[in-house]
RODO-2510 file (C-alpha; in nm, 4 decimals, decimal comma):
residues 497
     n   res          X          Y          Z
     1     x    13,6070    24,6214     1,5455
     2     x    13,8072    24,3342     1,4238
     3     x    14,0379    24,5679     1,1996
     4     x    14,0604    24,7673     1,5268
     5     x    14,1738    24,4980     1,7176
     6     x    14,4344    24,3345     1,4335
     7     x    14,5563    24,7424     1,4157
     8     x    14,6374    24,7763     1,7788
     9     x    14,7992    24,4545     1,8106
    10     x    15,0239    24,5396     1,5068
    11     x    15,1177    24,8490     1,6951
    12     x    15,2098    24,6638     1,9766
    13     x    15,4570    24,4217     1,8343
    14     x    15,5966    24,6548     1,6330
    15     x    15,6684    24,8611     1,9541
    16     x    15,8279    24,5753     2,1169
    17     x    16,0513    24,5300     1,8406
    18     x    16,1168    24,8889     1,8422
    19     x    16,1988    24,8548     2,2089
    20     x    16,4598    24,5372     2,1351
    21     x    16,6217    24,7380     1,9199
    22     x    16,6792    25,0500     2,1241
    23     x    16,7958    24,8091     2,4527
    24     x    17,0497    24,5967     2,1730
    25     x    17,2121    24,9368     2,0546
    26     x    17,2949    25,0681     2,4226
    27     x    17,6877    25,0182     2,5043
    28     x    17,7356    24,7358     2,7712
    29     x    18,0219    24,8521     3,0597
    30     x    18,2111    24,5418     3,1413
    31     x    18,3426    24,6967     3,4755
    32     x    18,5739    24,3641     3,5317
    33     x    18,8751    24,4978     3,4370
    34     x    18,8175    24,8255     3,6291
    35     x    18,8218    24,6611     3,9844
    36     x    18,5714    24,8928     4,0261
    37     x    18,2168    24,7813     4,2495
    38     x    17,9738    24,7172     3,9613
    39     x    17,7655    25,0125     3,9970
    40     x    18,0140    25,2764     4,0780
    41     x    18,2137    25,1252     3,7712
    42     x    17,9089    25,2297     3,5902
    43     x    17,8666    25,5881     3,6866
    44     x    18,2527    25,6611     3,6227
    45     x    18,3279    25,4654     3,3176
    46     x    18,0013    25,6082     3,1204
    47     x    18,0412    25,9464     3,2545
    48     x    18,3936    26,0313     3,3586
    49     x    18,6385    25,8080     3,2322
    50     x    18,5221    25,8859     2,8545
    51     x    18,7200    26,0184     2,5641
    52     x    18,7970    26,4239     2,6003
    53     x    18,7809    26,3860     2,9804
    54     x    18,9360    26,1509     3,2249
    55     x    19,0757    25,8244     3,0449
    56     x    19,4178    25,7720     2,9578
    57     x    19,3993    25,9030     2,6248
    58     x    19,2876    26,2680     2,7463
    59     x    19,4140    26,2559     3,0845
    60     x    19,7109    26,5072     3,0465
    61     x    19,4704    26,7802     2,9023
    62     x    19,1678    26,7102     3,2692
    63     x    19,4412    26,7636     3,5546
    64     x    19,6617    26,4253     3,4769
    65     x    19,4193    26,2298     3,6352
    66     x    19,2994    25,9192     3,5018
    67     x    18,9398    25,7109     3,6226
    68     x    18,9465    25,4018     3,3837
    69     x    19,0796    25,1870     3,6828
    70     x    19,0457    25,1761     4,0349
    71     x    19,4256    25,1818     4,0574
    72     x    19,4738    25,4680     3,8187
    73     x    19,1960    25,6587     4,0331
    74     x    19,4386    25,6380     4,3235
    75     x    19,7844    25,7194     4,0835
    76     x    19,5546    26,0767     4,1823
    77     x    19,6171    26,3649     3,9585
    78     x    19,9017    26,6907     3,9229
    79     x    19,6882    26,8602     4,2686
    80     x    19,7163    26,4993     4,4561
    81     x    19,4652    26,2408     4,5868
    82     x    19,1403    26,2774     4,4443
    83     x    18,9468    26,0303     4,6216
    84     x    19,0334    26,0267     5,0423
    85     x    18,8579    25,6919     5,1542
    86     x    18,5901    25,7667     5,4219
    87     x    18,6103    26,0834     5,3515
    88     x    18,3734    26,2364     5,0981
    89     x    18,3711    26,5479     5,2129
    90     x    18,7529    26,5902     5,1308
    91     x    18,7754    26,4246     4,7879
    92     x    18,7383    26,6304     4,5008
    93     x    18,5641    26,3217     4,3042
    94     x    18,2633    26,3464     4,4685
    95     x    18,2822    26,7411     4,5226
    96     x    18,3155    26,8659     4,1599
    97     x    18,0153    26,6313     4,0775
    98     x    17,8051    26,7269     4,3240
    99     x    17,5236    26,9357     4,2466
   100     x    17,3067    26,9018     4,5295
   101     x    17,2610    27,1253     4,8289
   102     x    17,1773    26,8328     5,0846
   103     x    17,4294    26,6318     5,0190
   104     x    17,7420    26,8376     5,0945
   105     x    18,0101    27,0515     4,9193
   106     x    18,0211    27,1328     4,5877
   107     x    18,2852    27,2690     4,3732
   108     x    18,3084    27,3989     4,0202
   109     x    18,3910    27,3851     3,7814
   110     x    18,0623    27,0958     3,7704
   111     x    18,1622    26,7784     3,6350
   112     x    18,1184    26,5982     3,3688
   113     x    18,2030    26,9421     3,1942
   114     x    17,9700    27,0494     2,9666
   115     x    17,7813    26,7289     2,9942
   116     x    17,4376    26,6369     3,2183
   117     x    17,5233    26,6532     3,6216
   118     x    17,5437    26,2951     3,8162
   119     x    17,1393    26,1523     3,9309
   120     x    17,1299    26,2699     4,2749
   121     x    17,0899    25,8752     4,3298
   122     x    17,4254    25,8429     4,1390
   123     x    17,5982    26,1098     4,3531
   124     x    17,4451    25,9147     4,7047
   125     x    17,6011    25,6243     4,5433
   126     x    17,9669    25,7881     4,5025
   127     x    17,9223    25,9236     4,8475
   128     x    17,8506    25,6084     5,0239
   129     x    18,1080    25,4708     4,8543
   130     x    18,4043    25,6869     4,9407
   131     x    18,2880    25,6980     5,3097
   132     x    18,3260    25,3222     5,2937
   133     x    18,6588    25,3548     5,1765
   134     x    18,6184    25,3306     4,8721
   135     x    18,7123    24,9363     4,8324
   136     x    18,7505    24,7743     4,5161
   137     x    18,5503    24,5128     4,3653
   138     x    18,7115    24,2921     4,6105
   139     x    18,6068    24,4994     4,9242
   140     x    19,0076    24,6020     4,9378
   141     x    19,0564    24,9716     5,0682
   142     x    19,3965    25,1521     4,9609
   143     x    19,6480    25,1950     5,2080
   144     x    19,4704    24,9739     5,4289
   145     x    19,7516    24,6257     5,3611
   146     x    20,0617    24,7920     5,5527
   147     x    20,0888    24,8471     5,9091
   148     x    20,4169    24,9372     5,9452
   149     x    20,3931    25,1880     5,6167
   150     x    20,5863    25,4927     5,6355
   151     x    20,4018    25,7667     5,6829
   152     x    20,3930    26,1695     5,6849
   153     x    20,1469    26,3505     5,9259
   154     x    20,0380    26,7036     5,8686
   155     x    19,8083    26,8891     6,1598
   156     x    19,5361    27,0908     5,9872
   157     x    19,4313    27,3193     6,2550
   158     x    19,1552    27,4562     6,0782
   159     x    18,9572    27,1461     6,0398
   160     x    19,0097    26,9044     6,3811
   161     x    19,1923    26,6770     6,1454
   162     x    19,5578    26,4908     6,0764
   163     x    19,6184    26,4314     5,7154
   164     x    19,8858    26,1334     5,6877
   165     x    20,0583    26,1258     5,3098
   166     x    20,2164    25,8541     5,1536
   167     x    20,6132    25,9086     5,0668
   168     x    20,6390    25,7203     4,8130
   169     x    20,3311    25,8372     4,6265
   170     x    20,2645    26,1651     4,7360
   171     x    19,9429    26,1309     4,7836
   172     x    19,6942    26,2233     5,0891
   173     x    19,5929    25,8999     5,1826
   174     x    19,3396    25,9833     5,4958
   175     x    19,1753    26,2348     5,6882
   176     x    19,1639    26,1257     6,0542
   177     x    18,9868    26,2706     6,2969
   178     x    19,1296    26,4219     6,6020
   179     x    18,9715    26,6403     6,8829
   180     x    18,7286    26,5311     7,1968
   181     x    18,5013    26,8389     7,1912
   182     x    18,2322    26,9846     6,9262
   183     x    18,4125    27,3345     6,9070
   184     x    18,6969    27,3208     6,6881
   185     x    19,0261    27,2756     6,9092
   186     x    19,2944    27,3064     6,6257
   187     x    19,5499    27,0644     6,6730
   188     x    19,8520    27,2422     6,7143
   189     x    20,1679    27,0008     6,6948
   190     x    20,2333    26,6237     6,6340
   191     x    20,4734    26,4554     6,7058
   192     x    20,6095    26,0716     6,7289
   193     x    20,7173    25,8930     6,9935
   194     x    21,0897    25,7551     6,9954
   195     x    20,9853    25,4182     6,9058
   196     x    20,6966    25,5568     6,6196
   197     x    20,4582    25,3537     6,8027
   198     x    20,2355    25,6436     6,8908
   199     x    20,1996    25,9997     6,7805
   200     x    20,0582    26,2504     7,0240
   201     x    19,9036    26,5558     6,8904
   202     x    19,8090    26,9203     7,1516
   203     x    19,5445    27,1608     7,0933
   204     x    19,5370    27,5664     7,1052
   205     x    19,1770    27,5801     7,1969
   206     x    19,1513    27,2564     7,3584
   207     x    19,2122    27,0485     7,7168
   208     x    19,3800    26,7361     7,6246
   209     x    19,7195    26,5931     7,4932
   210     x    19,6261    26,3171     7,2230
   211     x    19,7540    25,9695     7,1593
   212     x    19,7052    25,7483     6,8500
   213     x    19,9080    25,4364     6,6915
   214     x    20,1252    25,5084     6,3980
   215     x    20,0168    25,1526     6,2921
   216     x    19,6506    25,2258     6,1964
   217     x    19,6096    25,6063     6,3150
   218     x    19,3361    25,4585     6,5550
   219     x    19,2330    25,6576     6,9096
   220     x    19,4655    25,5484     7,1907
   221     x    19,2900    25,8071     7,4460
   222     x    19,3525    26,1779     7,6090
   223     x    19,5271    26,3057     7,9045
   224     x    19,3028    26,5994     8,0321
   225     x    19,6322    26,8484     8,0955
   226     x    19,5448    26,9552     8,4558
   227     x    19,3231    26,8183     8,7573
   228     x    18,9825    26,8545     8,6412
   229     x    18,7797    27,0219     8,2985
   230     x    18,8175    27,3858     8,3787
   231     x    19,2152    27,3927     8,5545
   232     x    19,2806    27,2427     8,1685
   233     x    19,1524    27,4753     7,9689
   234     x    19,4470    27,6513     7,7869
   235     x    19,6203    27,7390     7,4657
   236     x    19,8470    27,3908     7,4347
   237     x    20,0924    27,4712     7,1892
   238     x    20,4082    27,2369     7,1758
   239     x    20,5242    26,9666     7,4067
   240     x    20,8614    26,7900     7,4339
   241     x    20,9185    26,4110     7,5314
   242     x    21,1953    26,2556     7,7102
   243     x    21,4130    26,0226     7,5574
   244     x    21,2659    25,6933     7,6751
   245     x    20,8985    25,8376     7,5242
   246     x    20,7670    25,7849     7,9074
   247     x    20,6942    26,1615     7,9786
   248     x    20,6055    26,4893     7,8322
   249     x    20,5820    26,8405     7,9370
   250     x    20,2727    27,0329     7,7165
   251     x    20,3111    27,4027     7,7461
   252     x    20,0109    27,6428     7,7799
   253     x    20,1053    27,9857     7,5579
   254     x    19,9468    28,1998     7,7653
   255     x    20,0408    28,5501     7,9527
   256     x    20,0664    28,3394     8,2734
   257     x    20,1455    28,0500     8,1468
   258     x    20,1982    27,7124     8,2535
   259     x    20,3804    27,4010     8,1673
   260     x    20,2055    27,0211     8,2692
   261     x    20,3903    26,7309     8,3197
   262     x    20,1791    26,3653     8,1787
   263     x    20,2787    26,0196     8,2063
   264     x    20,2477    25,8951     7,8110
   265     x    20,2324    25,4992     7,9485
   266     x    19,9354    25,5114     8,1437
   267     x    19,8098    25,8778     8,0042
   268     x    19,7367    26,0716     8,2856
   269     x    19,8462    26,4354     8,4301
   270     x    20,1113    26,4354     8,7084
   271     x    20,1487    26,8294     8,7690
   272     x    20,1445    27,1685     8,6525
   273     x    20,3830    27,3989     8,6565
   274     x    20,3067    27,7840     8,7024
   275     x    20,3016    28,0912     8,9592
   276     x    20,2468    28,4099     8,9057
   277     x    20,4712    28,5280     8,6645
   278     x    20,6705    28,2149     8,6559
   279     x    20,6337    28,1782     8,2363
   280     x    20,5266    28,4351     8,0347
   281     x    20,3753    28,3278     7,7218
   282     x    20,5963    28,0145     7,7042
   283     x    20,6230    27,8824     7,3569
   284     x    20,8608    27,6083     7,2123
   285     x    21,0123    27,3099     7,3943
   286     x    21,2818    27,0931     7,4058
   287     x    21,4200    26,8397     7,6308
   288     x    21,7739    26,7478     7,6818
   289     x    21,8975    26,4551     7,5782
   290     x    21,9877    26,3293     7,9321
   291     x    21,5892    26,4325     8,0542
   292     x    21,7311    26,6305     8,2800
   293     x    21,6575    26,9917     8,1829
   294     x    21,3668    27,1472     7,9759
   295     x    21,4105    27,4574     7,7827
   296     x    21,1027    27,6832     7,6786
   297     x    21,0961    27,9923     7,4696
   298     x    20,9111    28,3303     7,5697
   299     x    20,7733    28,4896     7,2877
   300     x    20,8133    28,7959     7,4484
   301     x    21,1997    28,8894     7,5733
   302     x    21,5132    28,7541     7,4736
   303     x    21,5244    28,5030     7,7292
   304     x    21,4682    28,1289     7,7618
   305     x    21,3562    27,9179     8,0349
   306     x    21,5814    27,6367     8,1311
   307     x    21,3765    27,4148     8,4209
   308     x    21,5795    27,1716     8,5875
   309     x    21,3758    26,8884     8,5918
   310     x    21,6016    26,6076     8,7255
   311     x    21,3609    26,5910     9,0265
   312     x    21,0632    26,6733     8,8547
   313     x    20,8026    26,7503     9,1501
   314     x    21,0856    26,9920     9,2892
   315     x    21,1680    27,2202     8,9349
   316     x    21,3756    27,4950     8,9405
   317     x    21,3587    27,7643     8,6920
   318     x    21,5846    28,0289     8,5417
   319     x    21,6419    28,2430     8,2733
   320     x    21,9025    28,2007     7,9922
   321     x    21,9719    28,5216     7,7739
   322     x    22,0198    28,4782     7,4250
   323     x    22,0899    28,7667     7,2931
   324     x    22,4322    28,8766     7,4731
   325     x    22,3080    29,1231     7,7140
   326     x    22,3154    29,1818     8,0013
   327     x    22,0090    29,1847     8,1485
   328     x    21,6358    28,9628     8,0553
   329     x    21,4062    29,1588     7,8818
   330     x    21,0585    29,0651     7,9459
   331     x    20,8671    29,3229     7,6863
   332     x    20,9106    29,1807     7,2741
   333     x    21,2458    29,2036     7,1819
   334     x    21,3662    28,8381     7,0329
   335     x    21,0490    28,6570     7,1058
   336     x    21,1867    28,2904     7,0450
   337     x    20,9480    28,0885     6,8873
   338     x    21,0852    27,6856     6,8578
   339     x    21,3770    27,5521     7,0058
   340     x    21,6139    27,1970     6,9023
   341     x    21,9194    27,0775     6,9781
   342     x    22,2167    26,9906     6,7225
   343     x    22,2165    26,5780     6,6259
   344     x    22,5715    26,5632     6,9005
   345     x    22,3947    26,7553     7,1769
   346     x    22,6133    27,0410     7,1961
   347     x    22,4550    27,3147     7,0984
   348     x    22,0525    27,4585     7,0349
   349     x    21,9250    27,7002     6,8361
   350     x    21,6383    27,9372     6,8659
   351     x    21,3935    28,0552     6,5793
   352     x    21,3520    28,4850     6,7118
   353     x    21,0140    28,6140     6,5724
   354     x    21,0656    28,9218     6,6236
   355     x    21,4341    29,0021     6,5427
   356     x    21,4580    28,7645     6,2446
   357     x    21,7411    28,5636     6,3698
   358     x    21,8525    28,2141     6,4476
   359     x    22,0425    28,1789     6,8066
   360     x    22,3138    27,9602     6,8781
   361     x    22,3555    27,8369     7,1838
   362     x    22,6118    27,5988     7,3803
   363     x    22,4972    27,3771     7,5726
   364     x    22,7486    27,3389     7,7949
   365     x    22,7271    27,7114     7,9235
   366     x    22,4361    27,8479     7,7973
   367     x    22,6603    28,1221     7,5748
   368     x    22,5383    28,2823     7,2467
   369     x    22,7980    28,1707     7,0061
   370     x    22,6405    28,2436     6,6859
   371     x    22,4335    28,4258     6,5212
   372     x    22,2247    28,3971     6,1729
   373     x    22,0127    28,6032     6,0090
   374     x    21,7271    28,4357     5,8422
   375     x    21,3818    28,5627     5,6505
   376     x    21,0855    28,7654     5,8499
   377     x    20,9286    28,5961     6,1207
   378     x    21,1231    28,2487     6,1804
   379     x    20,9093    27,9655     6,3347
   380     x    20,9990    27,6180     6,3183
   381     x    21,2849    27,3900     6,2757
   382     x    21,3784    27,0897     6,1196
   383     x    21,7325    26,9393     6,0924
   384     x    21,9121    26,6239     5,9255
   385     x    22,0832    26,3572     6,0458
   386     x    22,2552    26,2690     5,7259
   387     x    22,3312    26,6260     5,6176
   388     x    22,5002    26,9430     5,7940
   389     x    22,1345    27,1241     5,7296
   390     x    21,9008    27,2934     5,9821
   391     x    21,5806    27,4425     5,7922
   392     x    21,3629    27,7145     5,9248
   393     x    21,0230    27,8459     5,8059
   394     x    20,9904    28,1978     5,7710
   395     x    20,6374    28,2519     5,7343
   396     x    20,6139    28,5886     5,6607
   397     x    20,8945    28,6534     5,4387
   398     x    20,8059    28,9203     5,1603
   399     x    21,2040    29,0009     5,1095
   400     x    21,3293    28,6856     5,0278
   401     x    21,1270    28,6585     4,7485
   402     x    20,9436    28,9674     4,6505
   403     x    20,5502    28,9450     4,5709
   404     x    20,5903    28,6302     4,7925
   405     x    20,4891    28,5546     5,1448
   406     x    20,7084    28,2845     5,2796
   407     x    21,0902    28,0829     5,2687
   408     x    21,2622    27,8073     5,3992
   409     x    21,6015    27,9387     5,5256
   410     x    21,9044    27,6442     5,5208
   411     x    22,1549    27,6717     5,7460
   412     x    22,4724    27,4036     5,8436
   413     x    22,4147    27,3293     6,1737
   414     x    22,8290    27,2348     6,2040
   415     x    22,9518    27,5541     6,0551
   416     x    22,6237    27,7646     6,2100
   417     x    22,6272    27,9352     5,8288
   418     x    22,3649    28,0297     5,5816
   419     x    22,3735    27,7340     5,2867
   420     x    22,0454    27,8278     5,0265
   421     x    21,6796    27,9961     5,0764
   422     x    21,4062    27,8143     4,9151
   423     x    21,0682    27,9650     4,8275
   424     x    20,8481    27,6557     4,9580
   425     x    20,4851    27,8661     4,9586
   426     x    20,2816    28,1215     5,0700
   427     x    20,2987    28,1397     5,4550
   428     x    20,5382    27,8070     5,5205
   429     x    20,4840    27,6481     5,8774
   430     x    20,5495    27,3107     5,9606
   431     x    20,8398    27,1214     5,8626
   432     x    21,0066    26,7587     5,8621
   433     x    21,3094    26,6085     5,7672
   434     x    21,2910    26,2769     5,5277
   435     x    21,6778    26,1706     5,5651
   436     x    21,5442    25,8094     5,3965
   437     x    21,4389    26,0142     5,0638
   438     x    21,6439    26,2977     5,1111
   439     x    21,3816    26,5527     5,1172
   440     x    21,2075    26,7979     5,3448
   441     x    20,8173    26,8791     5,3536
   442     x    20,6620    27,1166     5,4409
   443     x    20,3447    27,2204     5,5224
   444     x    20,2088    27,6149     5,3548
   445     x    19,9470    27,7605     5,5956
   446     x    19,8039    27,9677     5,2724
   447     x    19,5630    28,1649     5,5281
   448     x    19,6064    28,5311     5,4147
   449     x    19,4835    28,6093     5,0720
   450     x    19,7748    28,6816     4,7793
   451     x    19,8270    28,2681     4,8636
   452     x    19,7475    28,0258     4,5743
   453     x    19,3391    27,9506     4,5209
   454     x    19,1919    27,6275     4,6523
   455     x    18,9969    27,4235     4,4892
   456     x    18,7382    27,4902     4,8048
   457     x    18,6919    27,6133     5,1172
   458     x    18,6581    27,3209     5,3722
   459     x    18,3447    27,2601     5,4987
   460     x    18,5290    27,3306     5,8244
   461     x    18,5589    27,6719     5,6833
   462     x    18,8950    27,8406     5,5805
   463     x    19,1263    27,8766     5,2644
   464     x    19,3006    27,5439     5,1410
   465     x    19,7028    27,5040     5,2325
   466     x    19,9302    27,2650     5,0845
   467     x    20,2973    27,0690     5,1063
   468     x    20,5764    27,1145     4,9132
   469     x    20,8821    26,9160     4,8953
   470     x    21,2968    27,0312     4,9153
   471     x    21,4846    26,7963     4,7202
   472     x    21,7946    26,8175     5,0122
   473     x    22,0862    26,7386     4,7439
   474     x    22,0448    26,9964     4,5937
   475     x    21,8255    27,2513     4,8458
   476     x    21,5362    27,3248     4,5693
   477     x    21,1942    27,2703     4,5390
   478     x    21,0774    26,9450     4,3808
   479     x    20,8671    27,0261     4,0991
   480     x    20,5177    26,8998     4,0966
   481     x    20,5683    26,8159     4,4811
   482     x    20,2928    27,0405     4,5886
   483     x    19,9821    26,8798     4,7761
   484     x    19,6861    27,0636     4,8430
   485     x    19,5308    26,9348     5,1937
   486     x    19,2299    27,1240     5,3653
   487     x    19,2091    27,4688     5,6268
   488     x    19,5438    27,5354     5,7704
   489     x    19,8337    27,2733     5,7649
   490     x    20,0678    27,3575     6,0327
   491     x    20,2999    27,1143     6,1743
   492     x    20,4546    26,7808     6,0248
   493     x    20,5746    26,4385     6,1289
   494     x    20,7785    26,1565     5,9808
   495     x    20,6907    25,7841     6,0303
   496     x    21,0117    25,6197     5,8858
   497     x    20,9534    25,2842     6,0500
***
């Protein structure tokens, strides 16, 4: 019994000892130096950030992206941001380690590669995290120390969201929110207002016209576009501001179609605009620069609407042809799509849809006086103020470039030439001028198959799009410029102060 007794206890110690051992031989993570949170430090350093994967010695051969620091984790890698803070559901960190059903998207291939899958408490812990922000050790969340940051906003119409990019870096930097109803409403344009205080977005399958600060992206409120829930139910494609940023008119795209004046200081509907056969699916907008007139494209004629607005609750409206003949056409013919005015005011041009053209316009008389032929089906403009160049998106340009589906057309805006084509990506869209960094973005719709894979599809559903970048010295696409963002990118906007 005794021997028994002396045997087990021998076992025991010598288990113990065992144990000590084993615990003394496992590697210690000092996470310090990471500025990563202790724990998430943990899970990345021991399973990402090893050798053959994702730290700086073998970063060039996973993607060019780098986890041994917080701050390389946001350097992102060749595709962009990895890591959107408070959103988890965008960031391919957590979705190519995900392996569980019930706790969102997944992508593959499944990282680590080749290695055991993240605990499912691990991957709840890297979730959490990134909809926190994903703060350092010292609770600091990137992007978050700037409120007067320059900024690039990019609609995604697919997903109820704005994605606002960093210039300097590149890089997505959040995911915001935009919308009022369950339904996806697909915001449609953005745009700033003249100080960059605000920027108002307008939804195709929504009812309001929405205002957020550029300094923090946060919820200003909505202007339901008509007198009560059902009147505003429409397909609110573009609106144009005046000058002072006071008013806008939003423009329903619809067969009888209708255009409503808001008041953007104390965001509330005035009036509506629309009879019977008063604006046929009314499109792109512009107002001049004394706020006196509003022009609208038809995209269906070869007309415009000019409404004289200089006594706003007594419009009048007439038709401008901008084609040279002479007579309106109201069945598809030109079909203008967007509409701006030249930097001096003198003249506007007119993206045609349908006949492939740019219009010029004076805008003294209202008299065609160029015009340019550009790729298939033109949409929208964007134009310098320290260069001659107007560029147009022509999204469905398989000419251009054959086995492609897209091109940026530059024109000079003084001359009214053709300068260069650029081949941007498949199914280019939106567009925006950087005159501070001399370069254009653009945003690549990517919705028709033939476009480049995603990494996903959104959990809003619908392919991944992307930006690209025109270096404008030399009119040419900025290598490694391309950004891939979520369902549908459509239109762009510049913060430059």
């Amino acid at each position: 019994m005794r021997k028994s007794i002396l045997f087990i206890c021998i076992l025991f110690i010598a288990g113990l000892i065992i144990y000590s051992g084993c615990r003394k031989d496992l590697p210690v993570i000092d996470v310090r130096d990471s500025k990563y949170p202790e724990k998430i430090g943990t899970i990345i350093l021991t399973k990402c950030a090893v050798s053959g994967c994702h730290n700086t010695q073998s970063k060039d051969a996973s993607a060019g992206l780098d986890l041994s620091t917080w701050d390389k984790l946001f350097e992102g890698s060749r595709s962009g941001a990895v890591c959107i803070p408070y959103s988890h559901d965008f960031s391919t960190l957590f979705l190519f380690t995900n392996t569980y059903d019930d706790l969102g998207g997944k992508s593959t291939p499944t990282m680590p590669l080749n290695a055991d899958p993240l605990t499912h408490d691990e991957e709840v812990e890297l979730r959490n995290w990134i909809d926190a922000g994903a703060p350092d050790a010292n609770g600091f969340v990137k992007w978050s120390d700037n409120s007067h940051r320059k900024k690039y906003y990019v609609t995604q119409q697919g997903c109820d969201k704005v994605c606002s990019i960093d210039p300097e870096s590149g890089l997505q930097m959040r995911y915001i929110d935009v919308g009022a109803d369950a339904a996806v409403e697909s915001p449609h344009l953005i745009k700033l207002s003249p100080d960059s205080q605000y920027w108002y977005c307008s939804f195709i399958a929504g009812r309001y016209l929405e205002k957020h600060r550029t300094s923090d992206d946060a919820l200003v409120g909505r202007i339901l576009l008509g007198p009560t829930d059902s009147a505003a139910v429409g397909s609110w494609n573009t609106f144009a501001m005046t000058s002072d940023g006071h008013y806008a008119y939003v423009v329903d795209w619809s067969t009888n179609g209708r255009i409503a004046r808001v008041d953007l200081q104390n965001m509330i509907w005035l009036q509506t605009y629309q009879g019977s056969g008063l604006f046929t699916q009314p499109h792109g907008s512009f107002v001049s620069p004394d706020n006196n007139t509003l022009y609208v494209t038809t995209t269906s004629g070869n007309f415009i609407y000019k409404v004289d607005v200089s006594l706003p609750q007594l419009p009048s409206v007439n038709q401008v042809i901008i084609d040279g003949s002479p007579f309106p056409i109201n069945t598809s013919s030109e079909d203008g799509h967007d509409i701006t005015f030249s930097p001096d005011g003198t003249k506007y041009y007119i993206t045609c849809q349908k006949s492939n053209k740019v219009r010029v316009m004076d805008a003294a008389t209202d008299q065609l006086i160029a015009t340019i032929p550009v790729g298939v089906y033109p949409q929208e403009f964007a134009i310098s103020t320290s260069t001659p160049y107007l560029y147009v998106t022509c999204q469905e340009d398989t000419a251009t470039y054959p086995g492609m589906r897209g091109s940026v057309y530059v024109l000079n805006y003084q001359t009214n030439t053709f300068v260069a084509s650029v081949y941007s990506g498949w199914q280019p869209h939106g567009i925006v001028v950087d005159d501070d960094q001399q370069r254009v973005i653009v945003a690549n719709r990517n919705i028709f198959p033939g476009g480049p894979a995603p990494h996903h599809t959104t959990s809003c559903g619908g392919r991944n799009g992307y930006i690209t970048e025109i270096d404008m010295s030399s009119n040419t696409l900025i290598s490694g410029s391309k950004r891939e963002l979520i369902a549908d990118p459509y239109t762009c906007a510049y913060r430059r102060r």
